[in-house]
ROZA-347797 format. One record per atom (N, C-alpha, C, O): z negated, x negated, y; residue in one letter. Coordinates in steps of 0.001 Angstrom, whole numbers, padded with zeros to 6 digits. Layout:
// ROZA-347797
+---------+---------+---------+---+
:      c3 :      c1 :      c2 : r :
+---------+---------+---------+---+
:       Z :       X :       Y : A :
...
+---------+---------+---------+---+
// end
This chain:
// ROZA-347797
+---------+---------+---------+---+
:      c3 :      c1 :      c2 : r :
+---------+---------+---------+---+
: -176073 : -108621 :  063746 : X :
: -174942 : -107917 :  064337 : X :
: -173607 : -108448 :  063834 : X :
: -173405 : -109655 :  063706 : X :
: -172668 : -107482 :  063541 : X :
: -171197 : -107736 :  063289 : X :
: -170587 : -109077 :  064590 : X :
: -170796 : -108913 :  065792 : X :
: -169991 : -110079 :  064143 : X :
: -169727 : -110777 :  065056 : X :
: -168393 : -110696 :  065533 : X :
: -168072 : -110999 :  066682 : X :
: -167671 : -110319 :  064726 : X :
: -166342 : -109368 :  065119 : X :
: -166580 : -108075 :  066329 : X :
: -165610 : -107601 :  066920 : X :
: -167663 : -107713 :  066525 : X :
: -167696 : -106572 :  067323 : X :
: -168038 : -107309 :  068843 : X :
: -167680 : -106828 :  069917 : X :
: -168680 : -108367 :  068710 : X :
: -169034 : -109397 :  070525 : X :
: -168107 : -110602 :  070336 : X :
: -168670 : -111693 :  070432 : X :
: -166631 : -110613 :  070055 : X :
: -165900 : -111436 :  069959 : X :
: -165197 : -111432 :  071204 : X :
: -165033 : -112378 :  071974 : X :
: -164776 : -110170 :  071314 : X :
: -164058 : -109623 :  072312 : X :
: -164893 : -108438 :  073155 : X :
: -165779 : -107751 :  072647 : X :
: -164359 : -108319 :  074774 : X :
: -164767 : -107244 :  075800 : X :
: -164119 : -107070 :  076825 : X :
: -162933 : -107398 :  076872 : X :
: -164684 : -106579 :  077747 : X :
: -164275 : -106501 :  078807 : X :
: -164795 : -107271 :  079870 : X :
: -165980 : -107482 :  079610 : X :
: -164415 : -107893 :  081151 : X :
: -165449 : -108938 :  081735 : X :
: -164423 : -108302 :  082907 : X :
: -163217 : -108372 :  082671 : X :
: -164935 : -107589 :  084350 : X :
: -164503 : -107798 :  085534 : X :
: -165853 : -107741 :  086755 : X :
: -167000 : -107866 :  086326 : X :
: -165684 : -107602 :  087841 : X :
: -166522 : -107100 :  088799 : X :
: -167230 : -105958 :  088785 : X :
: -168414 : -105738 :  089038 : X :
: -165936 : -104937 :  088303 : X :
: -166269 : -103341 :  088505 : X :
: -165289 : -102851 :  087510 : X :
: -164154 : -103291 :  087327 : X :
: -165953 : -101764 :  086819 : X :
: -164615 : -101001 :  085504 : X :
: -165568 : -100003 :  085347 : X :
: -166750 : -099941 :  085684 : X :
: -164413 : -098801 :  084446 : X :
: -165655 : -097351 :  083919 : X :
: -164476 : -097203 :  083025 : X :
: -163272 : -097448 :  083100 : X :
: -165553 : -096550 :  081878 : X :
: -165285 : -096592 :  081002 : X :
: -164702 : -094767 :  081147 : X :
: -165294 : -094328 :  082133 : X :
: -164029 : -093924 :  080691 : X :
: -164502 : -092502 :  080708 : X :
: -164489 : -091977 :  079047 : X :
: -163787 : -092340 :  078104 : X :
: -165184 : -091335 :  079109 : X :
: -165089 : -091011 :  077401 : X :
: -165373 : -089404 :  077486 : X :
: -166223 : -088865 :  078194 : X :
: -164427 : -088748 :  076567 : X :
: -164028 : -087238 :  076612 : X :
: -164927 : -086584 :  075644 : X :
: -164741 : -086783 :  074443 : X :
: -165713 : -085959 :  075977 : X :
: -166562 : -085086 :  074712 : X :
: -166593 : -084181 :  074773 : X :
: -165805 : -083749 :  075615 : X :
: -167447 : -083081 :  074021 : X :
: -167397 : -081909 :  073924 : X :
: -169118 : -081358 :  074725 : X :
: -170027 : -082187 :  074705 : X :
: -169279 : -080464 :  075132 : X :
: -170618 : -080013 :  075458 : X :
: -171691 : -080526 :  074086 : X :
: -171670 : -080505 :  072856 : X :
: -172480 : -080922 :  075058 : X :
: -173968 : -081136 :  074464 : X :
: -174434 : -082783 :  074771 : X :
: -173926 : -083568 :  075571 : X :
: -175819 : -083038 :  073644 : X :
: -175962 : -084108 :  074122 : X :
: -176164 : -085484 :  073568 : X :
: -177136 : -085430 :  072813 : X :
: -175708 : -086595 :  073611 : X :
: -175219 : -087946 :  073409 : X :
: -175896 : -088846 :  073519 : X :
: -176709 : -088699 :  074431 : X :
: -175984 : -090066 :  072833 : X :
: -176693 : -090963 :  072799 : X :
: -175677 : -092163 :  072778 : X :
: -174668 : -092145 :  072073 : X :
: -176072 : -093362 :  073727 : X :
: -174822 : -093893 :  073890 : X :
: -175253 : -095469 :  073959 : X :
: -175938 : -095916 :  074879 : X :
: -174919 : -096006 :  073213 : X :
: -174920 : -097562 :  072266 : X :
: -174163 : -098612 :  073299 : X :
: -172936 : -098518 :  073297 : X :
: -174787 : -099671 :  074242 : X :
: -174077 : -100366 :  075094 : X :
: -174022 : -102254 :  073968 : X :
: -174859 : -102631 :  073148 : X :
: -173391 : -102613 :  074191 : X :
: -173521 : -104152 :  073282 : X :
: -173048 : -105228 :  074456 : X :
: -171940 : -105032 :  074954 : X :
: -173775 : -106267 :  074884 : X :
: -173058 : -106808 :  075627 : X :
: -173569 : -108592 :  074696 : X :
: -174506 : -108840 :  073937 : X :
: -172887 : -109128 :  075022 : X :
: -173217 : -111140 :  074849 : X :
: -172327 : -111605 :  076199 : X :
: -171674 : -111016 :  077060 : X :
: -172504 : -112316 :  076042 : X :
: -172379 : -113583 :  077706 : X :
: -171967 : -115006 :  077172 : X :
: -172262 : -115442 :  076059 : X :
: -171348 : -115563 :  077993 : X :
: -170959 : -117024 :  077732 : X :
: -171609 : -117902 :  078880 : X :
: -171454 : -119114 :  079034 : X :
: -172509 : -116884 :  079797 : X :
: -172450 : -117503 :  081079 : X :
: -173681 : -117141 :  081262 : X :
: -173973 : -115969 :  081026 : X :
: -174785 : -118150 :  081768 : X :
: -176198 : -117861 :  082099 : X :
: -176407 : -116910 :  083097 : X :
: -177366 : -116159 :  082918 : X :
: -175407 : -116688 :  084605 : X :
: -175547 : -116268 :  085129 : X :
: -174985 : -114829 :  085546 : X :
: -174932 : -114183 :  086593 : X :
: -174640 : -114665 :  084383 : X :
: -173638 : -113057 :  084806 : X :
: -174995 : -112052 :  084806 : X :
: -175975 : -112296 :  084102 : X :
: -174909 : -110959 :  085644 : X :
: -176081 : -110054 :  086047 : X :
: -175250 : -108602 :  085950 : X :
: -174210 : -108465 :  086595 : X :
: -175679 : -107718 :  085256 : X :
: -174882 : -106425 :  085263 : X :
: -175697 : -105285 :  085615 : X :
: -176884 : -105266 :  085292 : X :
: -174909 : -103881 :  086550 : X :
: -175643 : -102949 :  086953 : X :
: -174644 : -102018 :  086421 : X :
: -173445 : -102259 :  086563 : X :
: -175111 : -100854 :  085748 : X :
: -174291 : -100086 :  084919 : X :
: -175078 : -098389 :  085289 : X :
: -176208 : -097956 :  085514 : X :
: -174038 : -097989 :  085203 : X :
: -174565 : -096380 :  085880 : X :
: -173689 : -095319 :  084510 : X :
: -172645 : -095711 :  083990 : X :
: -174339 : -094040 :  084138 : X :
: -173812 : -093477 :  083461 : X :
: -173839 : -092201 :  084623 : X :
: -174592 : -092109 :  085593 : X :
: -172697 : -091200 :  084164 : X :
: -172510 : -090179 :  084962 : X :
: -173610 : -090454 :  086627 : X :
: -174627 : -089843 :  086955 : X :
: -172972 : -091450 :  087275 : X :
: -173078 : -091754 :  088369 : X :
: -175063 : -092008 :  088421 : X :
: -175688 : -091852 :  089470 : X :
: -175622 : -092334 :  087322 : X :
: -177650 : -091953 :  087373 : X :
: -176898 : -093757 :  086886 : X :
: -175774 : -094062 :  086488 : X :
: -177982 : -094493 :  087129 : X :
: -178185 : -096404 :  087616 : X :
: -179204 : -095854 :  086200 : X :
: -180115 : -095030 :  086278 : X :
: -178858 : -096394 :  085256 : X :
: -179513 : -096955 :  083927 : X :
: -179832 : -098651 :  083926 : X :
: -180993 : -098704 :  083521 : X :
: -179551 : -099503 :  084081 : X :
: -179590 : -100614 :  084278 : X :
: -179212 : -101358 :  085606 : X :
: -178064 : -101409 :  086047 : X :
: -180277 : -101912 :  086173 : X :
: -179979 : -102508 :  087454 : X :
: -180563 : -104069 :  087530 : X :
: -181723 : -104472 :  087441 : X :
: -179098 : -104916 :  087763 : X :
: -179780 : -106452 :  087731 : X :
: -180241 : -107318 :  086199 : X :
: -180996 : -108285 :  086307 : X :
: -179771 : -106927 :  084910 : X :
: -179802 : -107284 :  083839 : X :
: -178790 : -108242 :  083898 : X :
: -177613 : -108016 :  084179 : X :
: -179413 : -109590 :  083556 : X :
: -179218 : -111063 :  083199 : X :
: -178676 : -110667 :  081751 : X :
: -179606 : -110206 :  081090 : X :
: -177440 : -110697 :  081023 : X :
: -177172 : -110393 :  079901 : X :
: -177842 : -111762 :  078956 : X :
: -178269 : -111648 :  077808 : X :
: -177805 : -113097 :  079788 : X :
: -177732 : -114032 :  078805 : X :
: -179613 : -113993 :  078044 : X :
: -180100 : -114291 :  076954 : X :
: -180230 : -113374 :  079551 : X :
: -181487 : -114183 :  079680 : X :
: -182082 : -112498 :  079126 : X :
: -183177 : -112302 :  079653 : X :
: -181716 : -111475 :  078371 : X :
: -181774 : -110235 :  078118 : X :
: -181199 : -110227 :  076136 : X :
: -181236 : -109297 :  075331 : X :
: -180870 : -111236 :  076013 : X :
: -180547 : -111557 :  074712 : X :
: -180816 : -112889 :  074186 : X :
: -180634 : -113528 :  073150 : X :
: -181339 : -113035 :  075367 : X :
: -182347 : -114673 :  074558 : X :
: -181738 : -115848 :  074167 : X :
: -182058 : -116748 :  073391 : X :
: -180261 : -115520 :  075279 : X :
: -179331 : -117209 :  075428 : X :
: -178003 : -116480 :  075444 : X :
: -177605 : -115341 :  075200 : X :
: -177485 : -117656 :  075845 : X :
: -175551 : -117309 :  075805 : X :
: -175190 : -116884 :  074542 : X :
: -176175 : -116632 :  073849 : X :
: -174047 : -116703 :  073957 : X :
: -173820 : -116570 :  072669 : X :
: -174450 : -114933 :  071669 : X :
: -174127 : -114338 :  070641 : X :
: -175120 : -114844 :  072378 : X :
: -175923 : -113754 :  071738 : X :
: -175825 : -112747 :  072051 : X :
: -175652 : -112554 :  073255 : X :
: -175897 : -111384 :  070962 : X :
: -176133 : -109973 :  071180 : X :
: -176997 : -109469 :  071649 : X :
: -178076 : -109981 :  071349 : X :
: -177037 : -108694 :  072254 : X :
: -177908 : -107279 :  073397 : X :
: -177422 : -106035 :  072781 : X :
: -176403 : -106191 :  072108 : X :
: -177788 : -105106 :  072827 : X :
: -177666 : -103774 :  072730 : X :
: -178825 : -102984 :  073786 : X :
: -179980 : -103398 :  073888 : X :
: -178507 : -102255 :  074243 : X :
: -179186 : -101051 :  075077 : X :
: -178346 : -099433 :  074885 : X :
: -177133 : -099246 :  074973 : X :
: -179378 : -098437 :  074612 : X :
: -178489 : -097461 :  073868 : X :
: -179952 : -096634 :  075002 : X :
: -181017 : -097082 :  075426 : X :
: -179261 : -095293 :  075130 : X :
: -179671 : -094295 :  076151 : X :
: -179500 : -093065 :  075929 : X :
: -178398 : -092543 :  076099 : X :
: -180589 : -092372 :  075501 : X :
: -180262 : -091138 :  075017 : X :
: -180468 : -090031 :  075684 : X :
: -180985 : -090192 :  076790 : X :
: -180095 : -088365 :  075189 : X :
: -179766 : -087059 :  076355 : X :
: -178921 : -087287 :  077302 : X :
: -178994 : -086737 :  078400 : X :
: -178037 : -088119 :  076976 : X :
: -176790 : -088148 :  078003 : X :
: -175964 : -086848 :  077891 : X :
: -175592 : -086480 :  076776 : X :
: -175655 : -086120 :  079021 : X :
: -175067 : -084919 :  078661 : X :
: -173478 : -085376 :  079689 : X :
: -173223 : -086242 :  080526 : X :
: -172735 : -084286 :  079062 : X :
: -171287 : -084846 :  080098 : X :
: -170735 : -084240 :  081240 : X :
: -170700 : -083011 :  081285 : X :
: -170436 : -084702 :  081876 : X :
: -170106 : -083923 :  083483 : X :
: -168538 : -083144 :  083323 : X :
: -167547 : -083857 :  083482 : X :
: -168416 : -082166 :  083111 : X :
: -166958 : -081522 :  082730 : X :
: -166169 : -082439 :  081353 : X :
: -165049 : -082949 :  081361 : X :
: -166965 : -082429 :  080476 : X :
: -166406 : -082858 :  079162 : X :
: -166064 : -084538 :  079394 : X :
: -164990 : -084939 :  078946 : X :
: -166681 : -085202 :  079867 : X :
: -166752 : -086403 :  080416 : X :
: -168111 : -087648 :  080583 : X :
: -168749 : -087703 :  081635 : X :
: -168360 : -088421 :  079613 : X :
: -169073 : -089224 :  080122 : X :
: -168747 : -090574 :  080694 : X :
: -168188 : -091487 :  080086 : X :
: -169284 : -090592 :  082291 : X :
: -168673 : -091900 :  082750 : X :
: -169593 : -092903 :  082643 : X :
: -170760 : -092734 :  082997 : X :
: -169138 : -094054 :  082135 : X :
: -170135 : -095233 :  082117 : X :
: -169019 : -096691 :  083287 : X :
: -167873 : -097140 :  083298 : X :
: -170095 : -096848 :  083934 : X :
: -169602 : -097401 :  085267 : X :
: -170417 : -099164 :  084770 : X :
: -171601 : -099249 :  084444 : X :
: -169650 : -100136 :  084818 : X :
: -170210 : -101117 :  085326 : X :
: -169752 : -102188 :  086432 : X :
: -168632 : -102287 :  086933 : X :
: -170875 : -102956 :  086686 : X :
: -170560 : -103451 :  087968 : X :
: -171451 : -104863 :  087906 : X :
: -172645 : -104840 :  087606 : X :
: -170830 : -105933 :  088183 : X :
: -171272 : -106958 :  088306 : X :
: -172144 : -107744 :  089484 : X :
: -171451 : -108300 :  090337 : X :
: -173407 : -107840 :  089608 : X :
: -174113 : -108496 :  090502 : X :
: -174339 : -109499 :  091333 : X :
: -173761 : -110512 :  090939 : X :
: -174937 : -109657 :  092324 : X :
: -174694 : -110997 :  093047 : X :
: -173155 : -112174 :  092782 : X :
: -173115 : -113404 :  092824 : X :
: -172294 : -111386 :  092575 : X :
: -171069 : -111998 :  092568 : X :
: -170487 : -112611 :  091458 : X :
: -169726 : -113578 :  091430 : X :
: -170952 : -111906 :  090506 : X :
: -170801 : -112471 :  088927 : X :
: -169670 : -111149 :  088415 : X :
: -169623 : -110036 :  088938 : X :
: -169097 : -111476 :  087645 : X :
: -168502 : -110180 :  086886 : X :
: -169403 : -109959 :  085607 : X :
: -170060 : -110746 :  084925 : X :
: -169112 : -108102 :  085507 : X :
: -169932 : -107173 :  084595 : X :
: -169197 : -107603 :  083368 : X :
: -168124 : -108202 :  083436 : X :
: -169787 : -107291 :  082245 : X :
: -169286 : -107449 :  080747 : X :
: -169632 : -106113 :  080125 : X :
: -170391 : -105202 :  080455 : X :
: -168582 : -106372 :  078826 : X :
: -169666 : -105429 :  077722 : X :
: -168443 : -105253 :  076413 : X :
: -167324 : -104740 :  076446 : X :
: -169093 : -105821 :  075452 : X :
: -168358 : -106025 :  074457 : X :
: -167957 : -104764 :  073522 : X :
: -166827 : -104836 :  073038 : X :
: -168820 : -103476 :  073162 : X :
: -168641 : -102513 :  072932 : X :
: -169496 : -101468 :  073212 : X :
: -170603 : -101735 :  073680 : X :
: -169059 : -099910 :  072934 : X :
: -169417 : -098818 :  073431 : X :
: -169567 : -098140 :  072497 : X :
: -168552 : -098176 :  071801 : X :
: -170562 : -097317 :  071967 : X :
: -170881 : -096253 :  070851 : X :
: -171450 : -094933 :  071623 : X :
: -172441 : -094880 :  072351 : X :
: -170614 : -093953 :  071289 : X :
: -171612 : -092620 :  071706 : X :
: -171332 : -091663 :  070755 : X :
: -170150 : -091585 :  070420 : X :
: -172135 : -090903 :  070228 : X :
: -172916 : -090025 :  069099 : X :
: -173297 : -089190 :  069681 : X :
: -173862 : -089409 :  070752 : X :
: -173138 : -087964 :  069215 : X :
: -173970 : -086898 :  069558 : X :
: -175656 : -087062 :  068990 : X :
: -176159 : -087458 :  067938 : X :
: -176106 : -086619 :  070077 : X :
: -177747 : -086435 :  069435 : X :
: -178345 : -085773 :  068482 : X :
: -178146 : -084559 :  068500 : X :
: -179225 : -086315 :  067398 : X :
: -179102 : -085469 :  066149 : X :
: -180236 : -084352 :  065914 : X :
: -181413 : -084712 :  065886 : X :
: -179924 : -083125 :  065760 : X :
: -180649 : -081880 :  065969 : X :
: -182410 : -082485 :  065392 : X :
: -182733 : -083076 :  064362 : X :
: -183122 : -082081 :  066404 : X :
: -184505 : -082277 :  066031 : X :
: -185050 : -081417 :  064576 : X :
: -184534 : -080315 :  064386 : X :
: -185591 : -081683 :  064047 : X :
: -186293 : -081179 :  062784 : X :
: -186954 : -080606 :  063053 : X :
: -187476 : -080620 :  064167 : X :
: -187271 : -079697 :  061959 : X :
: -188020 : -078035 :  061978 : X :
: -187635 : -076944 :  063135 : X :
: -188398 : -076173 :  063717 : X :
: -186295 : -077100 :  063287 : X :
: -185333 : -076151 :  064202 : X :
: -184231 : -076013 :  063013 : X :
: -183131 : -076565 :  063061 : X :
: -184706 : -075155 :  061881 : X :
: -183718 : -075108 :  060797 : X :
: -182778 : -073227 :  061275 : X :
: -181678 : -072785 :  060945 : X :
: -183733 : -072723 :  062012 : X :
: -183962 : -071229 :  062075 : X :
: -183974 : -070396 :  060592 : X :
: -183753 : -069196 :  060754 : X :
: -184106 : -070644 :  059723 : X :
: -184683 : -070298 :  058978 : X :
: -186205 : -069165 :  058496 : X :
: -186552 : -069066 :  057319 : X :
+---------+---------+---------+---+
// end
């Protein structure tokens, strides 16, 4: 992984991200690293709990280290995908970066 990209993030209790798209559907790239054994994150996309109770440190196999979790058929709620996180048992949430892509047309749907 780029180490320029988990250099920097975001770290609070509670934050959302909103990201503006167009109709259809998305696949969406989460990156988090930790400095802290004990930070625990619960992250919700358009209000549906995708991750609940993820140990970032102990989820990337030590402090210092990259995670990625990416989630696909995300569709957007009025041209909107919200990605919500929230920090656990009294730890603050992280997340170093965010990727979302549209989903790429399945094969042999050429109409042809």
């Amino acid at each position: 992984p780029d180490p320029e990209l988990y250099r920097y993030g975001v770290h609070a209790q509670d934050f959302c991200v909103n990201v503006t798209v167009g109709p259809g559907r998305y696949r969406v790239h989460l990156h988090f690293a930790d400095t802290n054994t004990k930070s625990t994150v619960r992250v919700l996309i358009n209000d549906e709990e995708v991750v609940d109770k993820m140990n970032v440190a102990q989820a990337a196999g030590g402090i210092f280290r990259a995670h990625k979790r990416t989630f696909s058929d995300i569709r957007p709620k009025n041209g909107v995908i919200e990605i919500r996180f929230i920090g656990r048992d009294k730890t603050e949430a992280c997340a170093q970066a965010i990727e979302v892509e549209p989903e790429e047309a399945r094969s042999g749907n050429s109409g042809s």
